[in-house]
DSSP file (Angstrom, degrees, kcal/mol; ACC not computed):
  #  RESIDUE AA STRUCTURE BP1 BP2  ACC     N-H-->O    O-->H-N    N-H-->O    O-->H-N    TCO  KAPPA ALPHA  PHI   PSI    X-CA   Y-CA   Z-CA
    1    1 A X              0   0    0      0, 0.0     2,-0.2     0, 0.0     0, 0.0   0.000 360.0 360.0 360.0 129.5    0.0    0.0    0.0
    2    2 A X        -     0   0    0      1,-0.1     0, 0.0     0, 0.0     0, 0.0  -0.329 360.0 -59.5 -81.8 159.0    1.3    3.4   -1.1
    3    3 A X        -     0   0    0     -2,-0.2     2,-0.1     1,-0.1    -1,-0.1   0.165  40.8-131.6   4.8 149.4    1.4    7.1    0.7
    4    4 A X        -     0   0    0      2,-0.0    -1,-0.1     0, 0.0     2,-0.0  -0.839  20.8-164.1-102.6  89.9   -1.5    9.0    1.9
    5    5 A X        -     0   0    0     -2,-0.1     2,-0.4     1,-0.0     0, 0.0  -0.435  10.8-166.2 -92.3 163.9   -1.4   12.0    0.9
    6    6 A X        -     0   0    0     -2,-0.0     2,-0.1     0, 0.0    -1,-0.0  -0.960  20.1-141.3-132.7 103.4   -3.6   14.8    2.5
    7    7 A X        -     0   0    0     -2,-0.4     2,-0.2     1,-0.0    -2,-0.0  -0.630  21.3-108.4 -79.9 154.8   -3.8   18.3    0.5
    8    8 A X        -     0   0    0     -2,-0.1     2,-0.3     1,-0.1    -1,-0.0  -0.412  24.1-147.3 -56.7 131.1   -3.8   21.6    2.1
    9    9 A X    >>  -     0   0    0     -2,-0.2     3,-2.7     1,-0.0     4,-2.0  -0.714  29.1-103.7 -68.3 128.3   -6.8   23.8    2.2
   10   10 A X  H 3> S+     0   0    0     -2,-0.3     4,-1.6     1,-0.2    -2,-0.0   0.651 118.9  59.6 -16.0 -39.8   -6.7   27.6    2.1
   11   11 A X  H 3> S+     0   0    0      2,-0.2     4,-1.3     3,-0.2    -1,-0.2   0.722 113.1  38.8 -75.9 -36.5   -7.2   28.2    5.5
   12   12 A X  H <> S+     0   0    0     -3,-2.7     4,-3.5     2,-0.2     5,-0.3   0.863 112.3  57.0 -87.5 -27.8   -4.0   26.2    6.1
   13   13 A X  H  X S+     0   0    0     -4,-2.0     4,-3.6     1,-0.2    -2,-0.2   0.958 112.9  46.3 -27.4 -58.8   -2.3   27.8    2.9
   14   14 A X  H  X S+     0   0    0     -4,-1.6     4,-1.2    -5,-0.2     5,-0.3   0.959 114.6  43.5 -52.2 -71.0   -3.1   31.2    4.8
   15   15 A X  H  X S+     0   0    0     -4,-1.3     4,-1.3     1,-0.3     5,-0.3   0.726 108.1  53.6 -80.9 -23.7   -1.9   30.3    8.0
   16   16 A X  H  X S+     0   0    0     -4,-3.5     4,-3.3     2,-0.2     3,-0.4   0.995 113.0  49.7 -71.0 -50.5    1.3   28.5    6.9
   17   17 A X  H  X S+     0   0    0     -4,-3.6     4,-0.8    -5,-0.3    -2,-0.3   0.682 113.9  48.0 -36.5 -53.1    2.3   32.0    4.9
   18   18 A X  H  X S+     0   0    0     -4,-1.2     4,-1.0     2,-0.3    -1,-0.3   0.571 108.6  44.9  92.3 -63.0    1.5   33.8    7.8
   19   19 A X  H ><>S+     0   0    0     -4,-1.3     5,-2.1    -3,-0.4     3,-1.4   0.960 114.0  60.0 -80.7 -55.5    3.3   31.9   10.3
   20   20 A X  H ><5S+     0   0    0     -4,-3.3     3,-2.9    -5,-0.3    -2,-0.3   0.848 101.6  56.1 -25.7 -69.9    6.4   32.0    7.5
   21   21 A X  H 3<5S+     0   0    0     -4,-0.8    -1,-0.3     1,-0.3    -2,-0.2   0.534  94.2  56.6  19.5 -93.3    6.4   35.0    7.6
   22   22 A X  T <<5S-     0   0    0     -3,-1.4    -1,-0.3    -4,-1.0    -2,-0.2   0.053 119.7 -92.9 -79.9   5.6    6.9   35.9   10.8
   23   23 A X  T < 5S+     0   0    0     -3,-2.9    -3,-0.2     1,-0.3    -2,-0.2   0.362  71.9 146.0 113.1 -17.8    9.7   34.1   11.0
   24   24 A X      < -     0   0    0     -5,-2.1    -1,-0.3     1,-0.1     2,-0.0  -0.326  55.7 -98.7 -87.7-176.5    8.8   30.6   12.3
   25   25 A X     >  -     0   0    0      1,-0.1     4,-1.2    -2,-0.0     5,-0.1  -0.212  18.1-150.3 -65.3 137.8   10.4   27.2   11.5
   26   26 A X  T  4 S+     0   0    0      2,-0.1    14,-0.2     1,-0.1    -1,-0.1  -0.102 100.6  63.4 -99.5  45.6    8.2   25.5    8.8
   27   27 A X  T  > S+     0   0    0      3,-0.1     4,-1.5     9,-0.1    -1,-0.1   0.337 111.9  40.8 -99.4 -33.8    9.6   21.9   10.7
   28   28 A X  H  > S+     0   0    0      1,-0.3     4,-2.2     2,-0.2     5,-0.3   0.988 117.5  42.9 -86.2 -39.2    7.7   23.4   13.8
   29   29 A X  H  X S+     0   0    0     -4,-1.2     4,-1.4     2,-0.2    -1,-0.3   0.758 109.7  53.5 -77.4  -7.9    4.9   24.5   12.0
   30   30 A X  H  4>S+     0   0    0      2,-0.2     5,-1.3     1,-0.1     3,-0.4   0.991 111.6  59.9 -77.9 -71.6    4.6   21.0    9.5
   31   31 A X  H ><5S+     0   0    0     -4,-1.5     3,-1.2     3,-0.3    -2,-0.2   0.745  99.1  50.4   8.2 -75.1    4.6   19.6   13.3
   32   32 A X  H 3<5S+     0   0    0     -4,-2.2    -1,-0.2     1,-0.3    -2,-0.2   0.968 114.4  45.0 -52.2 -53.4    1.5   21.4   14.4
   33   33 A X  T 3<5S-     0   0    0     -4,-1.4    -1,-0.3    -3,-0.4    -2,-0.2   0.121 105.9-123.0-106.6  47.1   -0.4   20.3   11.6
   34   34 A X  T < 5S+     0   0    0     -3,-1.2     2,-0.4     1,-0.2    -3,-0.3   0.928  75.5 105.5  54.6  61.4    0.6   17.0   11.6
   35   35 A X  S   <S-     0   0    0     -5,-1.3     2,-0.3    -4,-0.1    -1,-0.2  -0.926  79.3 -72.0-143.0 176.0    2.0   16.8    8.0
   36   36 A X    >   -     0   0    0     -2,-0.4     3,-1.0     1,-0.1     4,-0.3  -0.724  31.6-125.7 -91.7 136.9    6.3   16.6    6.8
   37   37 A X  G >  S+     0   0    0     -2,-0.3     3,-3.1     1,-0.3    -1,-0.1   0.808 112.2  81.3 -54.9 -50.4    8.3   19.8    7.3
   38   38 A X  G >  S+     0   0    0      1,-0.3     3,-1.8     2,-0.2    -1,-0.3   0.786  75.5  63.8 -17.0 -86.6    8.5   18.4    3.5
   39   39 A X  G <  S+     0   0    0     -3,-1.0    -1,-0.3     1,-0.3    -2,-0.2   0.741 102.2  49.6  12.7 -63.8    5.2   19.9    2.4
   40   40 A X  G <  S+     0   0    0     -3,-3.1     2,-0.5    -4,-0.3    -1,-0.3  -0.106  83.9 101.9-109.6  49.2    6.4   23.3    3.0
   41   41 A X  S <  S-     0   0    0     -3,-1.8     2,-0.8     0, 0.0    -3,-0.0  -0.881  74.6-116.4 -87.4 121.5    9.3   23.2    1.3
   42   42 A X        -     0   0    0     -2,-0.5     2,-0.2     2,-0.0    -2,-0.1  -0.841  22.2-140.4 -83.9 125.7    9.4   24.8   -2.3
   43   43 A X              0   0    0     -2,-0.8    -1,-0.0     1,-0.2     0, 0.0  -0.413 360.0 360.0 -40.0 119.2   10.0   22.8   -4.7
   44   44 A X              0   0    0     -2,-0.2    -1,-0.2     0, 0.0    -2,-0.0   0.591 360.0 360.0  86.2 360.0   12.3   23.9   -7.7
């Protein structure tokens, strides 16, 4: 059985930018919302 993968919603879009922002980690914040630091990584 492969991955699960979960996509983001706006609300978390919003909130991850946001949080970015302002400086925090995106490992801490991938953490919070239960998903890999990976995620919020850009790509390319």
């Amino acid at each position: 059985m492969g991955k699960i993968y979960k996509q983001l919603c706006i609300e978390e879009r919003t909130m991850i930018q946001t949080q970015l922002s302002m400086g925090r980690k995106p490992g801490k914040i991938a953490q919070e919302l239960g998903c890999s630091a990976g995620t919020l990584s850009p790509v390319g």
